[in-house]
N, C-alpha and C positions, 0 to 999 in steps of 0.2 A: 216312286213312280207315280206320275199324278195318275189321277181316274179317268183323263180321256184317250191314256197311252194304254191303260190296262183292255178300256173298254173295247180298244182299237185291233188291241193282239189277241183278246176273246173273239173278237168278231170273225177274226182270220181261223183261230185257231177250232172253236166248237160249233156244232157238235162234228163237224170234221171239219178236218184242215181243208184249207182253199176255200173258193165261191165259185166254179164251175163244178159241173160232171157231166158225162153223157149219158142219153135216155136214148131208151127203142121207141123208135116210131111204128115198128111192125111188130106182131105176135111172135112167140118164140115157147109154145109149151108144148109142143107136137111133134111128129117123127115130122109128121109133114110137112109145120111151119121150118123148121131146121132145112128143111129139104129143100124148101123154096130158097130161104136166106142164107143156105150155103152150098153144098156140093149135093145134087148135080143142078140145082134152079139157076145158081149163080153165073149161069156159063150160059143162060140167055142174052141179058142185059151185057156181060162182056163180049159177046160178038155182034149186039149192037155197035154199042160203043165201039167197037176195032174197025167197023164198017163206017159208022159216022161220027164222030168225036161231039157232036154235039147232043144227043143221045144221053151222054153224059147228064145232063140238066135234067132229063125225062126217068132214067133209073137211079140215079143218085142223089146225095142232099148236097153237089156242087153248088146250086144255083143258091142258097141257101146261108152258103156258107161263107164267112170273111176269117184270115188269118189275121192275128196282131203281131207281130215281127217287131224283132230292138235287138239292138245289140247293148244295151243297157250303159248307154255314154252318155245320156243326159236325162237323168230320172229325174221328174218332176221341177223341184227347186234344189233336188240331193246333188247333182251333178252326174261324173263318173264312176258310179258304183259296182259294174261288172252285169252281163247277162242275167245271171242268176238272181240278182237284188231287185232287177224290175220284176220278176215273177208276179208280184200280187199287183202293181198298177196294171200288167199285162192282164193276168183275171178279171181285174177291174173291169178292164175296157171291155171285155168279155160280156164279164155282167151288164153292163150296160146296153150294146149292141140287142142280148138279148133282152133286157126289161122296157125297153123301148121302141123296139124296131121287129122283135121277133125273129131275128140272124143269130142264128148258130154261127158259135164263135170259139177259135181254139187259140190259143197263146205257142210262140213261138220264141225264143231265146238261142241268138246263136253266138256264138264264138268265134273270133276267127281273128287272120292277124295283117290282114289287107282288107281295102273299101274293094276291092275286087274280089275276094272269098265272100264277103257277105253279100254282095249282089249274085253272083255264080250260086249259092246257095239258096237265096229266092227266088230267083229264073227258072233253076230246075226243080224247086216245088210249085210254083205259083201254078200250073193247072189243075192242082186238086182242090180249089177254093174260087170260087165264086170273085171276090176279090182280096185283096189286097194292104191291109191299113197297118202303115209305117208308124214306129210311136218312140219317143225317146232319143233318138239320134242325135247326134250332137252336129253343131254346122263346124266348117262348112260343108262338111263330108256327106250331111244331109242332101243336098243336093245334089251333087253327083251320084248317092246313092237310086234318087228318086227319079230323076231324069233320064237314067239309063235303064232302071227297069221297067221304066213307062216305055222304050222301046221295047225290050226285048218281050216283054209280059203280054198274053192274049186276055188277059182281064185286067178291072180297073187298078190302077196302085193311089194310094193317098194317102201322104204324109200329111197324118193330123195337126201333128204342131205347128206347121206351116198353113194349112190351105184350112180347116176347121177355126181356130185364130181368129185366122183374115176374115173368112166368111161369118162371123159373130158380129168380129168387131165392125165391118162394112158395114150391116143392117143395123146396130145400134148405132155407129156414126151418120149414117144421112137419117135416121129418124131424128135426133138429136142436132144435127144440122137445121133439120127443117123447124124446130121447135123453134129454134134459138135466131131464127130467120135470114139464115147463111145458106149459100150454095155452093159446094162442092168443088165447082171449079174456080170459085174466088179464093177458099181458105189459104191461109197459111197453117203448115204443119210441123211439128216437131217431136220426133221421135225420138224418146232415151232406148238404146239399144239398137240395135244391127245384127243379132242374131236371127235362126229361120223364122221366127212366128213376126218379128220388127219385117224385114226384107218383105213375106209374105203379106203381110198386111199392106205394105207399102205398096204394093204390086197392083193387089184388089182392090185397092182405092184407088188406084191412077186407072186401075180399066171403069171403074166407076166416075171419072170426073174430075180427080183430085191431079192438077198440073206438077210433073215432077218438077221443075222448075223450082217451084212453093215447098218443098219436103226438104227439112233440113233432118236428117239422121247422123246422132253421135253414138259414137262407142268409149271406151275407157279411154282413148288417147284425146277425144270430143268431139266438135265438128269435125265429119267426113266432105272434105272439100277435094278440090282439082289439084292439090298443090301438095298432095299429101303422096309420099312414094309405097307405101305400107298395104295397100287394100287391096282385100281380092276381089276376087271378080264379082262378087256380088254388092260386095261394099261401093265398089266403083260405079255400080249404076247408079249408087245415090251419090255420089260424091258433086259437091254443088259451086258455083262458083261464085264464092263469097271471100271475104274477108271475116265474115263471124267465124269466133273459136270458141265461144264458151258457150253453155245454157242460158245465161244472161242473157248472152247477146241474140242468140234465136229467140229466144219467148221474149223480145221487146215486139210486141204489137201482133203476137201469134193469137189464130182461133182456136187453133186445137193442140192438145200433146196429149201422143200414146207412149205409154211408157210398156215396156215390156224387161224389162233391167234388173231391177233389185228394189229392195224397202227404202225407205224415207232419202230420195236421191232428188226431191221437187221441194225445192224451201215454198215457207210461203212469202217471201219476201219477194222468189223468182215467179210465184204465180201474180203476184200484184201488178209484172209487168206487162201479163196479155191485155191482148185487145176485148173490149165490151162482149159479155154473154161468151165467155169460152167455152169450148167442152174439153173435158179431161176422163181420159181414160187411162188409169191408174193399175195396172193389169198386172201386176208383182205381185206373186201370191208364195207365203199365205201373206205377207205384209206389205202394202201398197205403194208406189211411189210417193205416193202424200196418204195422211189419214183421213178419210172423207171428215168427219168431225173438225180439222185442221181447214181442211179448203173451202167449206161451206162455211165456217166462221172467218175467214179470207177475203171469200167472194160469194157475195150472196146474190149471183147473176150467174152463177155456172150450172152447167149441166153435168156431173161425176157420175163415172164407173168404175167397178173394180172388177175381179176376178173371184170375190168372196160371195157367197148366200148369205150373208149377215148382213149386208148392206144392198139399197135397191142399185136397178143396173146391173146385173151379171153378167160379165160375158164371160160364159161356159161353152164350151165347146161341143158339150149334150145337146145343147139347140140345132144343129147339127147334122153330124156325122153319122149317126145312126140312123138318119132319114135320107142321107146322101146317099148311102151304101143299098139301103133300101130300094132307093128308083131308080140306082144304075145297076143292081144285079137284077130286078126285075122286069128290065128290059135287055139284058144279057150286054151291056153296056162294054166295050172295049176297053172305055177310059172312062177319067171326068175331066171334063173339060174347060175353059173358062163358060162357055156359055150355059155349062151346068152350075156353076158356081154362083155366078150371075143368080140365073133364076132360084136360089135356096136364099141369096140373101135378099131377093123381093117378097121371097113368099115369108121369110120369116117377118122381114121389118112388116109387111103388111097387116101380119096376125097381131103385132101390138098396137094396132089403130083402130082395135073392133072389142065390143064387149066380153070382158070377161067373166068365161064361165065361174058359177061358183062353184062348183069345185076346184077349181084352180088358187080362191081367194081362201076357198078353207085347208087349203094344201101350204098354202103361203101364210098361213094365220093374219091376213087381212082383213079389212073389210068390204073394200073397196081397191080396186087399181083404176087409170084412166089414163088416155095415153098424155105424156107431157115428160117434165122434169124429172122425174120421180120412177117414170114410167117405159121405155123406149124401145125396150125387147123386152119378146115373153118369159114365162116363168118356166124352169126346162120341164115341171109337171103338166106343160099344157097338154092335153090330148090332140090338140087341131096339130099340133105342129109333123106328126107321121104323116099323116094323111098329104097336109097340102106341100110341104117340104118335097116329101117324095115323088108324089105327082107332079110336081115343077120340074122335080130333077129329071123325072123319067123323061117326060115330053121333051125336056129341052136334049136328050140324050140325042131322041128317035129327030128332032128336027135338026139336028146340030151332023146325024149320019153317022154316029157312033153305036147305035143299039143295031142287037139282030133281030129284035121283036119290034114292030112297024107300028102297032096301033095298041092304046094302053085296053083291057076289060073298061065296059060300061058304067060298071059298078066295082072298079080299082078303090080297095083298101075300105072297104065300106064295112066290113067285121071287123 
């Protein structure tokens, strides 16, 4: 067993199992305090609530609160492992949620044997939670899943793998655009893979600039073209009218390739053939579609990403979701919407164009960062990124007419 599988199942396992629990927010050592927190206090705040349903937010920790939901069909890079096997990525996100954002957060695993049981299963819990956040799903049933409980749900829903992705990958692609002195709606682009976070990203970029036209998207059969009888329906929005069928043949004279696929699937023989100053976002984790070591002795004119903390450029999805969740439940947000999305990948790309704190450099064992090459998004230990993320999100919630709360506090997220 190496030492970082051991150190991994220690972590899970002591000194208790898991990485959540729940805490009292209120006193509990009195006839009294019991009396308030249970029978007969309790039967206040429920005939609020029975009177005004949104009341709820005012006696309860709803407003507070986000479910992680999977039905555990595409766990990480493991694939189909069953409900139960996502349990610790679902804590995960948990932890996270709450070491960044301060959102109580509880994991949800269900079972079931139709895309219609596990939606009917979320719909008729999704009002005890604040919102919403989808994790693990596999496509194309990810969609359908997400789409429909975005109707039927009176809080936010957001599938991470898809719409967290996108929103990373957006703000480090036009910072790295702009470096590399390309605009957005000139690139050519080429995507290895077609599943949700490929689709998703592909999406967030065309409402960002990027002409579908210019996106060529393969999957294991290769180019997704018009001519192909095979694709569903999501695939078919990219389906392009070409005669290219190979990788070859898209990356002759491409600016960008996102991979979202699998390991070493980008020769460097295929990258020699983009066009000057490419970017590459190489986002197969844990192992890259090329190895940054590999592409920067390739091309010593690109700008590379991956999905790892070992190398610079990370797109993590902690940049993020946990600031999304943040400004749409505290402005009691219906949804997210594109033009909240919008605004988290301005405020993030924004924050990597301003000095950084140091502690962030002594967080990142640097000495220095600055924005350029090297540098394109923040480090997910920034501190700035709650604050202005959130207040992006929220604003744009309340100007977009999705929030129930109209105007953000003066001094919003200032502790």
């Amino acid at each position: 067993m190496s030492d970082f599988r051991q150190k991994a199942l220690d972590y899970h396992s002591k000194p208790v199992p898991g990485k959540i629990s729940v805490e009292l927010t209120k006193p509990a050592e009195s006839v009294t305090d019991l009396a308030l927190a249970y029978s007969p206090g309790v039967a206040e705040p429920v005939r609020e609530i029975a009177a005004d349903p949104s009341a709820a937010y005012l006696y309860t920790g709803k407003g507070n609160m986000v479910a992680v939901i999977t039905n555990g069909t595409a766990i990480l890079g493991l694939g189909n492992l069953g409900p139960l096997a996502s349990k610790p990525v679902m804590e995960g996100k948990a932890l996270l949620f709450k070491r960044f954002a301060g959102l109580d957060s509880i994991d949800i695993e269900v079972k079931h044997n139709t895309t219609e049981e596990f939606i009917n299963t979320v719909a008729n819990i999704a009002d005890t939670f604040g919102g919403i956040n989808l994790e693990d799903i596999k496509a194309p049933e990810c969609f359908e899943i997400e789409q429909e409980l975005i109707k039927r749900c009176s809080v936010p829903v957001f599938h991470d793998d898809q719409h967290g992705t996108a929103i990373v990958t957006a703000a480090g692609m036009l910072n790295a655009l702009e470096i590399q002195g390309k605009k957005i709606n000139e690139v050519n682009i080429v995507c290895m893979g077609a599943g949700a976070a490929a689709v998703a990203c592909m999406e967030l970029l065309i409402k960002c600039g990027a002409q579908r036209e210019r996106i060529y998207m393969l999957d294991r059969k290769g180019v997704i073209h018009t001519r192909r009888d095979d694709l569903t329906p999501h695939k078919l929005l990219f389906a392009n009218n070409t005669d290219k069928r190979t990788l070859d043949d898209v990356m002759e004279g491409a600016d960008v390739f996102v991979g979202v696929s699998g390991p070493d699937v980008l020769p460097a023989a295929t990258l020699q053939l983009m066009a000057p100053n490419p970017v590459i976002f190489a986002c197969s984790n844990p192992d890259p579609e090329i190895k940054p070591e590999l592409a920067n002795k390739t091309r010593s004119d690109l700008i590379m990403a991956t999905g790892r903390s070992d190398y610079p450029n990370q797109v993590n999805n902690v940049l993020c979701f946990p600031f999304i969740f943040r400004g749409a439940l505290d402005v009691r947000a219906s949804k997210i919407n594109d033009e909240m999305k919008i605004a988290a990948v301005d405020a993030i790309r924004s924050i990597a164009k301003e000095p950084v704190p140091q502690q962030v450099l002594d967080a990142s064992d640097v000495d220095s960062l600055e924005f350029g090459r090297q540098y394109i998004i923040p480090k997910p230990m920034d501190p700035r990124l709650c604050k202005r993320v959130a207040t992006a999100v929220a604003q744009a919630a309340i100007d977009s007419g999705v929030a129930a709360i109209t105007a953000l506090p003066k001094n919003y997220l200032e502790q």
